[in-house]
C-alpha positions as CSV (number, residue, x, y, z in Angstrom):
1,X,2.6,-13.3,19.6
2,X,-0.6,-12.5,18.8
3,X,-3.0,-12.8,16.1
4,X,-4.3,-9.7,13.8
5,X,-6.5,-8.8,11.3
6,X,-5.7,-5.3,9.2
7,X,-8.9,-4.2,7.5
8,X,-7.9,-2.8,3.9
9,X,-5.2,-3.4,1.6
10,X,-4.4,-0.2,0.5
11,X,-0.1,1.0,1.0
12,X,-0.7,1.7,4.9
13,X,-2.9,-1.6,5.8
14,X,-0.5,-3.6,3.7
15,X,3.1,-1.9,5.5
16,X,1.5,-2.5,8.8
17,X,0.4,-6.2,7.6
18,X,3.9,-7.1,6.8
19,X,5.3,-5.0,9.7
20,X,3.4,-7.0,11.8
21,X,4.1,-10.1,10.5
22,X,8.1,-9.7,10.7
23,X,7.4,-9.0,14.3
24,X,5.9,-12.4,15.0
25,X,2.2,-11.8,15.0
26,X,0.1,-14.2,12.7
27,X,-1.5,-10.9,10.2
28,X,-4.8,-11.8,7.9
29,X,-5.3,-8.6,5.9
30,X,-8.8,-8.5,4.2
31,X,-9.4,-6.8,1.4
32,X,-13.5,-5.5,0.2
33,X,-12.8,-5.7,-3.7
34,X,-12.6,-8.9,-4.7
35,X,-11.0,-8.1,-8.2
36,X,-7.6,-9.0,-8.8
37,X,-4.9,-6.6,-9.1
38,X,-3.7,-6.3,-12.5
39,X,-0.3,-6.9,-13.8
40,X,0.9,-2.7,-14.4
41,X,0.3,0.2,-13.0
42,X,-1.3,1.4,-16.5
43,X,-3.6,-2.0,-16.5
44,X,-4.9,-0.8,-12.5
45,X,-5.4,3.1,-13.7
46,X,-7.6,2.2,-16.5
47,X,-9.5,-0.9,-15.7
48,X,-9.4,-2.3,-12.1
49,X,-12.7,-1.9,-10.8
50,X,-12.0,-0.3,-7.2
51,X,-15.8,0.2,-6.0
52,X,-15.3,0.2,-2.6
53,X,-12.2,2.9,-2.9
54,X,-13.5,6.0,-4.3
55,X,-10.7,8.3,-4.5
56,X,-9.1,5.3,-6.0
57,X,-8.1,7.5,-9.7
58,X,-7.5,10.9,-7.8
59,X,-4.1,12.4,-6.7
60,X,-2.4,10.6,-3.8
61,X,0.1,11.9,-1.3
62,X,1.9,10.7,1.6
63,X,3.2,12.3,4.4
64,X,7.1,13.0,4.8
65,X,6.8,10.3,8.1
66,X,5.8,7.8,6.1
67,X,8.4,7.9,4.1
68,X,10.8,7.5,6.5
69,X,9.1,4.6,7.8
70,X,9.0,3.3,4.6
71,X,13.0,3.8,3.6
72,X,13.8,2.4,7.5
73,X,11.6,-0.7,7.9
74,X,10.2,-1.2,4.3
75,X,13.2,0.0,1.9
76,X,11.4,-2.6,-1.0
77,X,8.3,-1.3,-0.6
78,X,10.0,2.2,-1.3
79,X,11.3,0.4,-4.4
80,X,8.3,-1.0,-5.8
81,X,6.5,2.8,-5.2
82,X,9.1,4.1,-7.6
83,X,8.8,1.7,-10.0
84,X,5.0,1.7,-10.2
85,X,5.3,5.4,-11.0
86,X,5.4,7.3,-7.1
87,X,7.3,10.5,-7.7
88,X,8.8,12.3,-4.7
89,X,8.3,15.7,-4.1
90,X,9.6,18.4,-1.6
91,X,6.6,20.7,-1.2
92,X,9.0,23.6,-0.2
């Protein structure tokens, strides 16, 4: 398999890291903020210093496909969404 390297590690560069990675490949995801992530949600929203992400505190959505990527290939990730606070929507 091959060897990869997934620039960001944001919810899309980090499902495609570990997608990857149960395929085989050998992943190295790098990250440009060098903080740590913090223990809660709450902790992350108001003090993680995100510099190099600046819609980091505005509204986030994702599109129906993901989701169904998600719930297929990643069901725990879908998991750990909902538990950090991820609401799902219908916008119909």
């Amino acid at each position: 398999m091959g060897t990869i390297v997934v620039c960001g590690g944001g919810v899309i560069g980090l499902a495609s890291a570990i997608m990857l990675a149960w395929d085989g490949h050998q992943v190295t995801v790098l990250e440009a903020d060098p903080a740590s992530v913090p223990p809660t949600p709450g902790e992350a929203w108001r003090s993680w210093p995100r510099t190099g992400v600046a819609q980091f505190r505005q509204p986030h959505g994702l599109m129906p496909r993901f989701r169904q990527v998600c719930d297929q290939e990643l069901p725990e990730m879908t998991d750990r969404l909902l538990a950090a606070g991820c609401v799902w929507r219908d916008p119909l």
